[in-house]
N, C-alpha and C positions, 0 to 999 in steps of 0.2 A: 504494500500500500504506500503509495505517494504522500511526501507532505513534510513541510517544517516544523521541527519542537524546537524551540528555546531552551536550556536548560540554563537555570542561576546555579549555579556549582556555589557552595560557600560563602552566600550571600551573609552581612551583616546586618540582621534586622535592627532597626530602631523604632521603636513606639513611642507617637507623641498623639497625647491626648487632649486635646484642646477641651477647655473648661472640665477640667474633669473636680473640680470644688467649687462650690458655690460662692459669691464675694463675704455674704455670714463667714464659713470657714477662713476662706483669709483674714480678716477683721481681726477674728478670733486668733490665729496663729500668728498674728502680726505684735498682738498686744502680748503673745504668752512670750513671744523672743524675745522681746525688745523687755520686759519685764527680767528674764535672764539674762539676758547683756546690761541690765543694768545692775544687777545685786553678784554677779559672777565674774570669776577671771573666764578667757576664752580658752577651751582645752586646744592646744597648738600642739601638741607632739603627732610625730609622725602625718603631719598636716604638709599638702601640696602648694598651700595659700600664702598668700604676698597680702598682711591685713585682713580682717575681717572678725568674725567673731565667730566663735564654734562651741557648741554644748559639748558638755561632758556624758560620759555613759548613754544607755540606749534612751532617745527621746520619747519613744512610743512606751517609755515603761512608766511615761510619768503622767500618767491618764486623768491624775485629780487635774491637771492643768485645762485649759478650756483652748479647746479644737484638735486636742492629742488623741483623743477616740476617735473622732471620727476621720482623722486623716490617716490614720493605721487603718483604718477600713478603705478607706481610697486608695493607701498602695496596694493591698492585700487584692484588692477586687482586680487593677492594676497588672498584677503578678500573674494572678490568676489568668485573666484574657489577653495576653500574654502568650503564656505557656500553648493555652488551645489555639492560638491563633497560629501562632509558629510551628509547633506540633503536627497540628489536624486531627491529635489526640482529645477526647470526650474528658478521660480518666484522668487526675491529678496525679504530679509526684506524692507519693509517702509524707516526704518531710518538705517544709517551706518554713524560712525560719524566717522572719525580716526583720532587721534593729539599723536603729536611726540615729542621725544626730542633726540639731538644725543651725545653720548661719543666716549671720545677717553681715553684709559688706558693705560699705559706702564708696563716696569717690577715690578711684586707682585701687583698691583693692580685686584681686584677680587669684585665679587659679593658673598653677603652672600643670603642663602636660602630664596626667598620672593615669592611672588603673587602678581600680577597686580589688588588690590582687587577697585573693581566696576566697572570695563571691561570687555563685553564679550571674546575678543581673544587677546592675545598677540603677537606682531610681534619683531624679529630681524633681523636686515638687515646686512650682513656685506662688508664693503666696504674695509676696509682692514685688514686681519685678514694670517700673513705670521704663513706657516707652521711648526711645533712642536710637538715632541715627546708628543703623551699621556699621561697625561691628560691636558697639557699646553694650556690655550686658548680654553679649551673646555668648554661646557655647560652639564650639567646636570640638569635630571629631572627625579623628585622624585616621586617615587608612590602614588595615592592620595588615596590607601589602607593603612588605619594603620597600623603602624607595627607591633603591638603587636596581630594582626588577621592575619599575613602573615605566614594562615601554609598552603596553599594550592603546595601540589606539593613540601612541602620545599626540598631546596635543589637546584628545577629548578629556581626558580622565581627568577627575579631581581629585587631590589628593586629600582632602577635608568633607566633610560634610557640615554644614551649619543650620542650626534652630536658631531662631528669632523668637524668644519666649517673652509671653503675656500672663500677666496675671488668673493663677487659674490651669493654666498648665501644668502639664505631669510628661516627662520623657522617658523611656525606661530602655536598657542597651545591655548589650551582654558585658560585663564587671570586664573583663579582658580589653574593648575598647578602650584606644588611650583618648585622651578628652580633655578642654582644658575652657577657662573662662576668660573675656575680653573684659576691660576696665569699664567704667566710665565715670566723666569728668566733673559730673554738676552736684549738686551736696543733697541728692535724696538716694535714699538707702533701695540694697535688696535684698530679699527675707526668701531662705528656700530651704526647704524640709529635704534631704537627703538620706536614704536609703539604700542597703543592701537586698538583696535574697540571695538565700543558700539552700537550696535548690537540689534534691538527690531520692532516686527510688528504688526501695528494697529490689 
């Protein structure tokens, strides 16, 4: 039988969810960070970040806080559609484990190029995240082709991928993606729930 298949060999999925929180939840997760960025040191070890502010221990474990329940239900749901999506699998992994911590960054504070290394999927949530000229506030994510083997096509191929994230967004990538954050320069802040899953079936 005659006919062309495409086949994506090793495709890099990324999930981005547009409004996947309601403005109530951000509200709520804006005043519970910014409430620990004020009475807390920022926990910096083993941190990728140039400035910013980062929680300590798992965030989703601190549920008496107001919008931590239900944004653990927004990555989790997240994870979940997710996994079927990519799969084509019905049936869950066994085990899904997700622990969090949240930042808040203001002007020039940035992420340098990292991996989420011993997670299977990486999540970012953003709760408040005001809009900015390209590439202000943006996320990129880098080819997990080497670059020194990037001749396919050259010329077409990117060697990035980038989200322009809005308040309200959720992007979620396999923990191996390396990925990094762009500054920006004017003095309002941004506030984003950050996320593992760990990921594995008996």
């Amino acid at each position: 039988m005659s006919g062309d298949t495409l086949i994506q060999a090793f495709a890099t999925p990324i999930f981005l969810r547009k409004r996947a929180g309601a403005p109530e939840l951000d509200a709520k997760l804006a005043a519970t960070v910014r409430g620990l960025a004020s009475e807390s040191p920022s926990d910096d070890a083993h941190r990728a970040h140039q400035g910013g502010f980062y929680t300590k221990g798992d965030f989703f474990e601190r549920q008496d806080l107001p919008g931590v329940k239900e944004m653990r239900q927004v990555a989790a749901k997240a994870v979940v559609d997710y996994i079927r999506q990519v799969t084509g699998r019905t049936d869950l992994p066994s085990r899904i484990q997700i622990i969090s911590w949240a930042a808040l960054t203001r002007a020039r504070d940035y992420q340098t190029p990292h991996v989420h290394a011993g997670a299977t999927l990486s999540g970012v949530y953003y709760a408040v995240a005001p809009p900015r000229p390209e590439p202000q506030g943006c996320i990129d994510f880098l080819t997990p082709v080497d670059l020194k083997e990037m001749t396919f096509l050259k010329g077409d191929s990117n060697t990035y991928c980038r989200v322009v994230p809005e308040a309200g967004d959720l992007v979620l990538f396999p923990a191996y993606l390396k990925h990094y954050t762009h500054p920006f320069f004017d003095e309002h802040e941004r506030i984003v729930i950050v996320f593992n899953a760990h990921v594995s079936r008996d």
